[in-house]
C-alpha positions as a LaTeX table, in Angstrom:
\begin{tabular}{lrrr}
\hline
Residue & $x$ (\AA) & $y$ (\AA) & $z$ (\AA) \\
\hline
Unk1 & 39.03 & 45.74 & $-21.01$ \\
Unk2 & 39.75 & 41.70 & $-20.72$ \\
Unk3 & 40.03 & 42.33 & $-17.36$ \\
Unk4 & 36.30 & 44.03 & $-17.00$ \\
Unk5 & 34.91 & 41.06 & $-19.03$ \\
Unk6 & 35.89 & 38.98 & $-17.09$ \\
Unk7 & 34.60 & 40.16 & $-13.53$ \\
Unk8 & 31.24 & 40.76 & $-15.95$ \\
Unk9 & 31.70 & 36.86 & $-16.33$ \\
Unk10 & 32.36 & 36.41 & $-13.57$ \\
Unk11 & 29.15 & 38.58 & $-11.66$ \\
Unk12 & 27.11 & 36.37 & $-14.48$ \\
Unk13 & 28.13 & 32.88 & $-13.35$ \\
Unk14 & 27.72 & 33.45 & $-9.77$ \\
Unk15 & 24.05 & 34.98 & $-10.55$ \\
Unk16 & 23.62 & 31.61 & $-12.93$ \\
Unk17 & 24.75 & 29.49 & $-9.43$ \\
Unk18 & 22.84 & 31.48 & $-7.73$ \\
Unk19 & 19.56 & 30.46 & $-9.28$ \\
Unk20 & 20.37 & 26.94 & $-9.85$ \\
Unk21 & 21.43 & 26.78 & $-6.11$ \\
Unk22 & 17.73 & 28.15 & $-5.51$ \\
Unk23 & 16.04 & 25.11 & $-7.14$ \\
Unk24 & 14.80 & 22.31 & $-4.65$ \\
Unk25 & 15.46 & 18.36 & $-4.42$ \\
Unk26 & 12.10 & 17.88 & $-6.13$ \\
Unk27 & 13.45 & 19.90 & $-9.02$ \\
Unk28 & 16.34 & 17.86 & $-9.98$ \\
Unk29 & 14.84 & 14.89 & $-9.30$ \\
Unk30 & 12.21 & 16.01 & $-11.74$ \\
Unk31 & 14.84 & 16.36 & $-14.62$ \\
Unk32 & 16.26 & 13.25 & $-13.68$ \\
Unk33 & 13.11 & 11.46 & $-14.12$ \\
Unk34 & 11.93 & 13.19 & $-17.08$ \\
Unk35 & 15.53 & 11.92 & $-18.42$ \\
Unk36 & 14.76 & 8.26 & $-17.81$ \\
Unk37 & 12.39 & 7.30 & $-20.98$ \\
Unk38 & 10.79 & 4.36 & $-19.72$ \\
Unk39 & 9.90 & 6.04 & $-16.20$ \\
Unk40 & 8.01 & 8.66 & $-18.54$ \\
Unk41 & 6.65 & 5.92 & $-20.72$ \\
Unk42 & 5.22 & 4.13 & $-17.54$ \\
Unk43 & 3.89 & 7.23 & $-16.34$ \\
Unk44 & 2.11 & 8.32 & $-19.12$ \\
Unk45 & 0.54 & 4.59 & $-19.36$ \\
Unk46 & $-0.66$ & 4.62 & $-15.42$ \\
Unk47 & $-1.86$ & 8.37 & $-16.27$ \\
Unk48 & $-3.78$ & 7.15 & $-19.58$ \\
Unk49 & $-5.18$ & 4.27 & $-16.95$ \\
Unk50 & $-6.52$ & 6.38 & $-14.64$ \\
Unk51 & $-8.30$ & 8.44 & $-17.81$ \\
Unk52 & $-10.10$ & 5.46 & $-18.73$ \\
Unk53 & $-11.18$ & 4.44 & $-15.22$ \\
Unk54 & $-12.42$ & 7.73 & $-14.22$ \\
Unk55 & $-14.42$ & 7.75 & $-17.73$ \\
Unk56 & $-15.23$ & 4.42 & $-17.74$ \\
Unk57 & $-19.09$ & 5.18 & $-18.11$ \\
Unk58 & $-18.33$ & 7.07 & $-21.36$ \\
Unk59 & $-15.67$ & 4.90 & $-22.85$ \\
Unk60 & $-17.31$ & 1.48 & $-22.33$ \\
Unk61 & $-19.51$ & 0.84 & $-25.56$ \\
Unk62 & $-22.03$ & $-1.05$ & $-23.27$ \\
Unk63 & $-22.88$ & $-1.77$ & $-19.57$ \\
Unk64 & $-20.37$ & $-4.14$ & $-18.16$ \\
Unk65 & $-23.00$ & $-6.39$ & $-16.66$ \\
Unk66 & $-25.41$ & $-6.66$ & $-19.83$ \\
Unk67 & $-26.34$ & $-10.13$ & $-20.44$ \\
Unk68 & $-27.00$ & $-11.42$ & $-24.29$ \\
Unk69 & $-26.49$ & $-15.11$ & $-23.49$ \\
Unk70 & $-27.32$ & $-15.40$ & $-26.88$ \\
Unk71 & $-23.97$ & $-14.13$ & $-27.55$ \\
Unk72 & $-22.23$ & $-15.78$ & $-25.37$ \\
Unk73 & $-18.55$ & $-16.45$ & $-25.56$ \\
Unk74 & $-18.14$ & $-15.06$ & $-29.05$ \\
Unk75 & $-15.16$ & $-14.03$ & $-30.55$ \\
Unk76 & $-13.64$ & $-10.54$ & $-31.18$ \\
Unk77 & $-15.18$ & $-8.28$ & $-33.73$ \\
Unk78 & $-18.21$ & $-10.21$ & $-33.08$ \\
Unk79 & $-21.80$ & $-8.42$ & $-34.87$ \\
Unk80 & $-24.71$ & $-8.43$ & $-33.18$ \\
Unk81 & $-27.90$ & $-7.78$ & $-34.75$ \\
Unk82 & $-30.67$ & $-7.05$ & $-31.85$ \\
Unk83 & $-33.54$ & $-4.75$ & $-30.83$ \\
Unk84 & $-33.53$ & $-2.37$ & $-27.71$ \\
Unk85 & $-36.64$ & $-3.43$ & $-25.72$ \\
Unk86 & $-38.02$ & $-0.89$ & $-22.30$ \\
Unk87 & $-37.01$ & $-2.56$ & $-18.94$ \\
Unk88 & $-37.65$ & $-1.72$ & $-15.34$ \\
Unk89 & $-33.80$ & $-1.35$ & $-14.90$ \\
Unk90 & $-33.17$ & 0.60 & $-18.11$ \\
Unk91 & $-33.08$ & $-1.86$ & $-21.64$ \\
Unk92 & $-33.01$ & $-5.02$ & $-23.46$ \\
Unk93 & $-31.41$ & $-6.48$ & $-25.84$ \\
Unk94 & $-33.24$ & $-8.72$ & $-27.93$ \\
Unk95 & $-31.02$ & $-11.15$ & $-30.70$ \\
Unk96 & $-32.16$ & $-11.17$ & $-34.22$ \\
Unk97 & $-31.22$ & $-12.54$ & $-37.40$ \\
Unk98 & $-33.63$ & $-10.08$ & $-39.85$ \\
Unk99 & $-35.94$ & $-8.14$ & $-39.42$ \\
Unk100 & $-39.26$ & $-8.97$ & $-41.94$ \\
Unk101 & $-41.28$ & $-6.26$ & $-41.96$ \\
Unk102 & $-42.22$ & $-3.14$ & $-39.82$ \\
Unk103 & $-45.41$ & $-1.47$ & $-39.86$ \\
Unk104 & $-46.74$ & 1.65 & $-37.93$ \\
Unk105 & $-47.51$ & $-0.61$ & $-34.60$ \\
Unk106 & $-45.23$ & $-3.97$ & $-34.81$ \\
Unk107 & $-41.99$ & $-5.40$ & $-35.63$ \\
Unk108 & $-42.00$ & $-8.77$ & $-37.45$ \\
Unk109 & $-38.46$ & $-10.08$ & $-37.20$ \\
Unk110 & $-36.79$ & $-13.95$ & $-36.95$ \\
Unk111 & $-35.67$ & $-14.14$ & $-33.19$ \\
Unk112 & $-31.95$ & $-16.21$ & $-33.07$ \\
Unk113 & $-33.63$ & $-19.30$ & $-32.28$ \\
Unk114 & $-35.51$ & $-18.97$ & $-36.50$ \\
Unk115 & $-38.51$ & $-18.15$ & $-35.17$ \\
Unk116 & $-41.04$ & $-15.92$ & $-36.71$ \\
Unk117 & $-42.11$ & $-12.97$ & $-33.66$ \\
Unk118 & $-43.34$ & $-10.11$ & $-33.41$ \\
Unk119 & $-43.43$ & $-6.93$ & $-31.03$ \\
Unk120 & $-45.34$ & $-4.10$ & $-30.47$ \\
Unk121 & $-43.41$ & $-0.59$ & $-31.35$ \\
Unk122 & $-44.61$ & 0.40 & $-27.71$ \\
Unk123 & $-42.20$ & $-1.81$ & $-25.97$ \\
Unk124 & $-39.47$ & $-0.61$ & $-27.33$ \\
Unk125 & $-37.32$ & 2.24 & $-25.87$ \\
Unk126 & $-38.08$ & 4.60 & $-29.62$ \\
Unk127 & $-40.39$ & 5.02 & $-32.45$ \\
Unk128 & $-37.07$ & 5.75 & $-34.06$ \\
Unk129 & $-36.29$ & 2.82 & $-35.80$ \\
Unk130 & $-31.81$ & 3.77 & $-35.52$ \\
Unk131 & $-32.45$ & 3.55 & $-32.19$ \\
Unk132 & $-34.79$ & 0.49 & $-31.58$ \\
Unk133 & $-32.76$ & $-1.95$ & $-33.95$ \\
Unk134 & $-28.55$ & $-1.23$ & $-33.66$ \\
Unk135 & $-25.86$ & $-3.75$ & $-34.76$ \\
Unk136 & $-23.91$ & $-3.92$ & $-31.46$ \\
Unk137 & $-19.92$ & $-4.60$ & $-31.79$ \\
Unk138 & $-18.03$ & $-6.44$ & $-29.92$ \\
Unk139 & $-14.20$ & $-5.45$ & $-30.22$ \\
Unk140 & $-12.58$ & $-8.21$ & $-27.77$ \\
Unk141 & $-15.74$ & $-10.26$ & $-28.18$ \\
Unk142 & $-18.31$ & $-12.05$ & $-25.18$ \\
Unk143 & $-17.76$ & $-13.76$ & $-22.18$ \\
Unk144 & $-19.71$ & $-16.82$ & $-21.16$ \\
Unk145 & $-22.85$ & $-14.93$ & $-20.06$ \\
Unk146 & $-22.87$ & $-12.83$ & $-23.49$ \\
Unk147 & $-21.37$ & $-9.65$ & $-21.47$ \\
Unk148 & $-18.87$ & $-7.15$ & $-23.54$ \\
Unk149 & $-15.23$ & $-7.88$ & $-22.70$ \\
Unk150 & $-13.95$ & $-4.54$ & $-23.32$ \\
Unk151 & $-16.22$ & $-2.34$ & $-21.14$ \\
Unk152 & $-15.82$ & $-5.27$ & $-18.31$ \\
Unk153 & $-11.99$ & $-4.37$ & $-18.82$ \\
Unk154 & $-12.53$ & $-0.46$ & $-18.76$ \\
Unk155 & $-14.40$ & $-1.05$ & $-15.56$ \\
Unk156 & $-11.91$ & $-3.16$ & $-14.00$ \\
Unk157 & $-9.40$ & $-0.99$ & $-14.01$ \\
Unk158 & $-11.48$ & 1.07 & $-11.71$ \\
Unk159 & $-11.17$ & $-1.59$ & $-9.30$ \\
Unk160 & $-7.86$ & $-2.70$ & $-9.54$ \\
Unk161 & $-6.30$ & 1.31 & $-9.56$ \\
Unk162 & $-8.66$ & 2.07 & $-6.60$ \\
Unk163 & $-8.28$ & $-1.39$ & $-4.27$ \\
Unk164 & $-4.00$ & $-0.56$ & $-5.12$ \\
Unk165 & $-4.17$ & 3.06 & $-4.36$ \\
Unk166 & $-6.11$ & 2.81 & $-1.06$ \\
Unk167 & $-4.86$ & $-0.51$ & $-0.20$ \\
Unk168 & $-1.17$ & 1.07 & $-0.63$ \\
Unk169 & $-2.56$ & 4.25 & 1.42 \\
Unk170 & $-3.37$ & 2.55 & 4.42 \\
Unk171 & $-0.35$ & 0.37 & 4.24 \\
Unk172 & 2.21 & 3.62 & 4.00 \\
Unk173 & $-0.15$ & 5.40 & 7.09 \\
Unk174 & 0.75 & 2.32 & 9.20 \\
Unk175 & 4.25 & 1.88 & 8.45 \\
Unk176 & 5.32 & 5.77 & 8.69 \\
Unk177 & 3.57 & 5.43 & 12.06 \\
Unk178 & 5.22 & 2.55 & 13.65 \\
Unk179 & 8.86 & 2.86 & 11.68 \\
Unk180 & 9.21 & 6.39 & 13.01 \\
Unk181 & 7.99 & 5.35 & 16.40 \\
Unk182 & 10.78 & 2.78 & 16.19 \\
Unk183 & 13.59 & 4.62 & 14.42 \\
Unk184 & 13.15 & 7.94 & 16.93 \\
Unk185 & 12.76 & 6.64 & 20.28 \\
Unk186 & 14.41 & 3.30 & 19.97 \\
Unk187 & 14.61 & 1.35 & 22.99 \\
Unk188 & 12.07 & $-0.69$ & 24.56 \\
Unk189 & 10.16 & 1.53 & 21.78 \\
Unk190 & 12.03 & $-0.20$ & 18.82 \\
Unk191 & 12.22 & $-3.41$ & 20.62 \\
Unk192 & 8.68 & $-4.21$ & 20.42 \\
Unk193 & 7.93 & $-2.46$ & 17.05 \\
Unk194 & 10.17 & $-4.61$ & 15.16 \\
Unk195 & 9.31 & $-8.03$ & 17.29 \\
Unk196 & 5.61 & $-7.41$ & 15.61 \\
Unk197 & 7.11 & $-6.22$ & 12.63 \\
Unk198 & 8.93 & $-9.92$ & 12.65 \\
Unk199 & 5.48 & $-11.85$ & 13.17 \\
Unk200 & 3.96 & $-10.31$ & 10.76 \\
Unk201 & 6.62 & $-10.63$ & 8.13 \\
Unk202 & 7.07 & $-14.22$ & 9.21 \\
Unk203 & 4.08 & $-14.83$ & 7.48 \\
Unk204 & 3.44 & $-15.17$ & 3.41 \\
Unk205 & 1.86 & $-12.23$ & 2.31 \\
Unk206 & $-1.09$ & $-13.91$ & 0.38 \\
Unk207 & $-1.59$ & $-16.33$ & 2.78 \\
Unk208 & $-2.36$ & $-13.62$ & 5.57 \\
Unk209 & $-4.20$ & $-11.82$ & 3.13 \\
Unk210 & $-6.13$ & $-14.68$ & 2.62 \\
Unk211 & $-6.72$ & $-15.16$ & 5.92 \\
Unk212 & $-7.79$ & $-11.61$ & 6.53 \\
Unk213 & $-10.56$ & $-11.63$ & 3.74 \\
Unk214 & $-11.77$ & $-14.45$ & 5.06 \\
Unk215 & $-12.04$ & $-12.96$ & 8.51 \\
Unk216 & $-13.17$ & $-9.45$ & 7.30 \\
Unk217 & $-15.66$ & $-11.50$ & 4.61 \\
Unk218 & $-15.79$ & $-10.82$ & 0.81 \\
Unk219 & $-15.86$ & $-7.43$ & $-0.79$ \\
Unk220 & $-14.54$ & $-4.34$ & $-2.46$ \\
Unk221 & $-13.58$ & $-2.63$ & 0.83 \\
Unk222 & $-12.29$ & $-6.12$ & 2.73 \\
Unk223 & $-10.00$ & $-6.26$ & $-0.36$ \\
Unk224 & $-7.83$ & $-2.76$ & 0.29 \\
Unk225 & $-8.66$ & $-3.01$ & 4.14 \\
Unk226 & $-7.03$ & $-7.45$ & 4.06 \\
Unk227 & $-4.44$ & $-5.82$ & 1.41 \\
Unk228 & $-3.05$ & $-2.47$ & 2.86 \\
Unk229 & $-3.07$ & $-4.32$ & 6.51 \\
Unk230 & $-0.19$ & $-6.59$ & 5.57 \\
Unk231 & 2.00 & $-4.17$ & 2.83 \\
Unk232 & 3.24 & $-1.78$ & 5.45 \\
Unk233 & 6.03 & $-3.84$ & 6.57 \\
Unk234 & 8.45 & $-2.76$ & 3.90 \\
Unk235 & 7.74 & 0.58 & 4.41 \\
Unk236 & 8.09 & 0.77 & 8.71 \\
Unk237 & 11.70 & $-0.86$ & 8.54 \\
Unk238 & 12.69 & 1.57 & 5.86 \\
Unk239 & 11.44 & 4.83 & 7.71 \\
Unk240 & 12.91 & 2.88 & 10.78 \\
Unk241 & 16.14 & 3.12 & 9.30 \\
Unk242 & 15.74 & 6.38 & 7.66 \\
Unk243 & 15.29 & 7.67 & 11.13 \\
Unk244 & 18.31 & 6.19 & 12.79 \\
Unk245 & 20.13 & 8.10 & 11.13 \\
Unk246 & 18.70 & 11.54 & 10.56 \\
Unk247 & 18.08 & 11.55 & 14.30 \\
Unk248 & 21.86 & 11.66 & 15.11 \\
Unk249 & 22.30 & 15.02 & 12.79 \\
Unk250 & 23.06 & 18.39 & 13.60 \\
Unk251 & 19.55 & 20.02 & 12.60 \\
Unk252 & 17.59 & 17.38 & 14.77 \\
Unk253 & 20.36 & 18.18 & 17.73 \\
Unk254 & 19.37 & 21.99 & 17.54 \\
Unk255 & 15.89 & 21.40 & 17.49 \\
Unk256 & 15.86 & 19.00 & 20.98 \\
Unk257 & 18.39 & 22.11 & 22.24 \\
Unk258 & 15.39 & 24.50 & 21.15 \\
Unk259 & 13.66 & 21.84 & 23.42 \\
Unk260 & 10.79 & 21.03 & 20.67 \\
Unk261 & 8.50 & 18.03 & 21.31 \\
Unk262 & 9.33 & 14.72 & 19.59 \\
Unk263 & 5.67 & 14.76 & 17.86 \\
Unk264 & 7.40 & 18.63 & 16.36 \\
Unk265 & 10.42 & 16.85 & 15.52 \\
Unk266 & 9.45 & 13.40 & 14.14 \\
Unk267 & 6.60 & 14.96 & 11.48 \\
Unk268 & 7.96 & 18.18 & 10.88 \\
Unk269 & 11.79 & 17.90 & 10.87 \\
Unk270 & 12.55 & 14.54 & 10.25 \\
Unk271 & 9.76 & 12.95 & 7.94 \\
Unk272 & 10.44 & 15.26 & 5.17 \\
Unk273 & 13.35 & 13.84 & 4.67 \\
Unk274 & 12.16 & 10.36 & 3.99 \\
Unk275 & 10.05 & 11.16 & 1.77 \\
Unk276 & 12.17 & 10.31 & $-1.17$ \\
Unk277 & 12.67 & 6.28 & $-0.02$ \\
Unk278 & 8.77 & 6.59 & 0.77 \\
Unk279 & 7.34 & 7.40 & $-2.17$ \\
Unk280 & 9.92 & 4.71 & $-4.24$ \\
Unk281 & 8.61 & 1.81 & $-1.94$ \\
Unk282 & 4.98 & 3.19 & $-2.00$ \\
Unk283 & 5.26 & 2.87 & $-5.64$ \\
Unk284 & 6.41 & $-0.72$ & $-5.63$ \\
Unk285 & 3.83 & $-1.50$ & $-3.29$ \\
Unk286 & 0.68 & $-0.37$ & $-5.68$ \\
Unk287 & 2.24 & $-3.07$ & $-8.10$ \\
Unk288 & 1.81 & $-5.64$ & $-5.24$ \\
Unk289 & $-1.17$ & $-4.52$ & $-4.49$ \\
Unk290 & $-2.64$ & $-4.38$ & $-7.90$ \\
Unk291 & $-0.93$ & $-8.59$ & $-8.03$ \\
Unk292 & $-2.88$ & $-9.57$ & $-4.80$ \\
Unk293 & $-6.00$ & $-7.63$ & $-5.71$ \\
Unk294 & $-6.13$ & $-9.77$ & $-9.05$ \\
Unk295 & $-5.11$ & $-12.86$ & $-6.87$ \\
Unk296 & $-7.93$ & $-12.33$ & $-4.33$ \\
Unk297 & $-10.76$ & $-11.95$ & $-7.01$ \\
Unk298 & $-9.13$ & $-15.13$ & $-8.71$ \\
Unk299 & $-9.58$ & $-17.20$ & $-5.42$ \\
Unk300 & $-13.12$ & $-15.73$ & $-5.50$ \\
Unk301 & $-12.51$ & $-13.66$ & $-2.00$ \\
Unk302 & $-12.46$ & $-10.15$ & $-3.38$ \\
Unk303 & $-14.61$ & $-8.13$ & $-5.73$ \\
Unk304 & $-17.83$ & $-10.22$ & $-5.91$ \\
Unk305 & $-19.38$ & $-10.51$ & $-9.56$ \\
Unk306 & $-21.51$ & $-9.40$ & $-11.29$ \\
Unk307 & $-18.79$ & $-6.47$ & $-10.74$ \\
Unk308 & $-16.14$ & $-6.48$ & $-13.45$ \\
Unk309 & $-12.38$ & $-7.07$ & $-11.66$ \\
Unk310 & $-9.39$ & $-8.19$ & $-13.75$ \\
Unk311 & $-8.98$ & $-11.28$ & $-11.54$ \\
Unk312 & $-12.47$ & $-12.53$ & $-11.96$ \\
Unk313 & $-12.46$ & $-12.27$ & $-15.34$ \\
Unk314 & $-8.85$ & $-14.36$ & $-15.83$ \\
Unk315 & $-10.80$ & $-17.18$ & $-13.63$ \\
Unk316 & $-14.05$ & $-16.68$ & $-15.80$ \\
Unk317 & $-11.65$ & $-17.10$ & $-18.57$ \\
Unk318 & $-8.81$ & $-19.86$ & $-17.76$ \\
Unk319 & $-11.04$ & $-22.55$ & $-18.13$ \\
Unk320 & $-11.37$ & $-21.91$ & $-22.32$ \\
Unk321 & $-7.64$ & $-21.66$ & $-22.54$ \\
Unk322 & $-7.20$ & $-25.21$ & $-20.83$ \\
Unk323 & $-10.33$ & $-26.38$ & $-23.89$ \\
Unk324 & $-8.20$ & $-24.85$ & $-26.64$ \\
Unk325 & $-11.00$ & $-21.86$ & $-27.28$ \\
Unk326 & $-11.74$ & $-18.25$ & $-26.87$ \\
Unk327 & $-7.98$ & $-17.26$ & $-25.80$ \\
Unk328 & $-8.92$ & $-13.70$ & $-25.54$ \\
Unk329 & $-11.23$ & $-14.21$ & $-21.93$ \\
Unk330 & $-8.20$ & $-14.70$ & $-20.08$ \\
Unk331 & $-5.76$ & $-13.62$ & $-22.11$ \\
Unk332 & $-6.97$ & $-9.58$ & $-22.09$ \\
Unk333 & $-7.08$ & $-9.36$ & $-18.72$ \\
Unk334 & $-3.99$ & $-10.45$ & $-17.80$ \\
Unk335 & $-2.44$ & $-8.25$ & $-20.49$ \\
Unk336 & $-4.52$ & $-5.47$ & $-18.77$ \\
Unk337 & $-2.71$ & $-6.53$ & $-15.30$ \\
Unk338 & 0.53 & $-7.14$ & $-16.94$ \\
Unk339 & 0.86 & $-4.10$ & $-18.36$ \\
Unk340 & $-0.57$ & $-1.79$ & $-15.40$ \\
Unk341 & 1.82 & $-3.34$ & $-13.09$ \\
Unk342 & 4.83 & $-3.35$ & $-15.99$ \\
Unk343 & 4.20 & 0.62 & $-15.92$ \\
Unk344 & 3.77 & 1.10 & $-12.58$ \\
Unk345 & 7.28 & $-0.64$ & $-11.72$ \\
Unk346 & 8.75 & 1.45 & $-14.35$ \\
Unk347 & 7.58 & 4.12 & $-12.00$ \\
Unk348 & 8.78 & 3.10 & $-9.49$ \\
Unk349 & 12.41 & 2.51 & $-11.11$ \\
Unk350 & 12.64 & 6.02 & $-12.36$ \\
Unk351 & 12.10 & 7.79 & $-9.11$ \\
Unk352 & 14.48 & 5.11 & $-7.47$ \\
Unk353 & 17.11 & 6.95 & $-9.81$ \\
Unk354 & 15.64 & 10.00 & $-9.60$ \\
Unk355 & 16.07 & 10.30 & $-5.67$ \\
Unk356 & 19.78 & 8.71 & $-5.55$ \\
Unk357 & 22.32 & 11.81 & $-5.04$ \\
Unk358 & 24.63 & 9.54 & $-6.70$ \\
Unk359 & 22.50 & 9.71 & $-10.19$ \\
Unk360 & 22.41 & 13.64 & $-9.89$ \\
Unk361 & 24.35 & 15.24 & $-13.34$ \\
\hline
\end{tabular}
């Protein structure tokens, strides 16, 4: 009877290996990640990031590039009292301090300079005075040109998730290409990949970034194009290396004996298996890209205003700090960056671990 319980056992555990046998690389390296808590707490940030960029038009309380210069540079929690006024381009806000009296026709208010005005109810966007008259909050207050902080910082992440992500795109495209040109044929092949992979990492990344935008001019699209044209470097000598080694394996023998073409053999066979080291520098490289996007709209050669960036408004904003004032306009966007780039290194931490054989238990 033991003895039957124990083949029973026995017929269970091997079924039990069998199905955790069946499970891919992915899989485990899933669990492992999910085990690291601040890979899944920097994931869940970047993920509630990209929430707010994609719904930046709903979340932002007003128009990022509505000007009340009335209001400008106030602090946060700031009140505004104002009327909505028709213009060609959609409204108007115009600053009050009371309103005095409103018949069936006008609106007799005291304008923020103290002065007695009046408008007609036909210029206004409503008949309805709750929507012609609103007290307008500002949560993180006004820049210098009266424009909401908070909705320029919900649209900025826009930019600085889509310039990383594209930038970082073009950047791993490059250096798959070239390292795996290198790392299969090497040679003559290798030889002159990694002398241009030497120039170009002989220069400082910002500097030739710098010296791209100003080349390529200034722009959203010269940013990711200046940006993902100098990142790939990383990326090339590690698939480089990746290669030299999975070339010389068994698999990759059989397939040249099946006499397979090298383009069959270098995508299909052997780039697979890099994937793990890929995506772990790919991930470090959004962070640098998010850095140098910030840095190239500080300098003034990236995203040109009135669009909101992250950078632009830290330059907008650096000036007050140096007078001992209104903190907050370059303080909140460099938490924004800070903490965007925080999470997205955690990122790339956890599937650093996640993709080592050693960390598999």
């Amino acid at each position: 009877m033991q003895e039957n319980e124990f083949f029973k056992d026995k017929d269970n555990f091997s079924e039990a290996e069998k199905q955790k046998a069946s499970h891919s690389l992915w899989y485990y390296s899933w669990i492992r990640f999910k085990r690291n808590k601040l890979a899944m707490a920097g994931l869940i940030t970047l993920c509630l990031l990209i929430i707010v960029a994609i719904s930046a038009g709903i979340l932002a309380p007003f128009d990022p590039n509505d000007q009340t210069l009335e209001y400008a540079t106030k602090p946060s929690g700031f009140k505004g009292n104002v009327l909505v006024k028709k213009a060609l381009d959609g409204t108007d806000f115009i600053p009050i301090k009371k309103l005095n009296n409103v018949t069936a026709d006008s609106v007799f208010y005291v304008d923020y300079s103290g002065s007695d005005k009046s408008i007609a109810k036909s210029e206004l966007i409503s008949y309805d005075e709750a929507k012609w008259h609103q007290e307008n909050e500002y949560l993180l207050g006004t820049d210098r040109y009266g424009r909401d902080i908070l909705s320029r910082l919900i649209y900025g992440s826009r930019i600085s998730l889509s310039v990383g992500v594209i930038s970082e795109s073009i950047a791993i495209f490059i250096g798959v290409f070239l390292g795996a040109l290198a790392g299969y044929f090497r040679g003559k092949t290798d030889a002159v990949i990694m002398w241009f992979i030497n120039v170009v990492w002989s220069f400082p990344s910002i500097l030739f970034i710098i010296a791209l935008s100003v080349v390529l001019g200034k722009g959203f699209w010269q940013s990711f194009v200046a940006i993902g044209l100098t990142g790939w470097v990383d990326i090339a000598r590690i698939v480089r290396g990746q290669f030299f080694s999975l070339r010389e394996t068994e698999y990759v023998e059989a397939t040249r004996a099946l006499g397979y073409r090298p383009t069959r053999i270098i995508f299909r066979h052997i780039l697979p298996n890099t994937i793990g080291p890929i995506i772990v520098t790919g991930t470090a490289g959004l962070a640098t890209s998010i850095i140098f996007e910030a840095s190239l709209s500080f300098l003034g050669l990236g995203v040109q205003p009135p669009t909101a960036s992250w950078g632009q408004m830290v330059f907008d904003g650096y000036k007050y700090i140096v007078a001992g004032t209104n903190y907050g306009l370059a303080l909140y966007p460099s938490l924004a960056i800070m903490i965007t780039v925080f999470a997205v290194n955690l990122i790339g931490d956890g599937l650093r671990d996640a993709f080592d054989p050693k960390m598999r238990r």
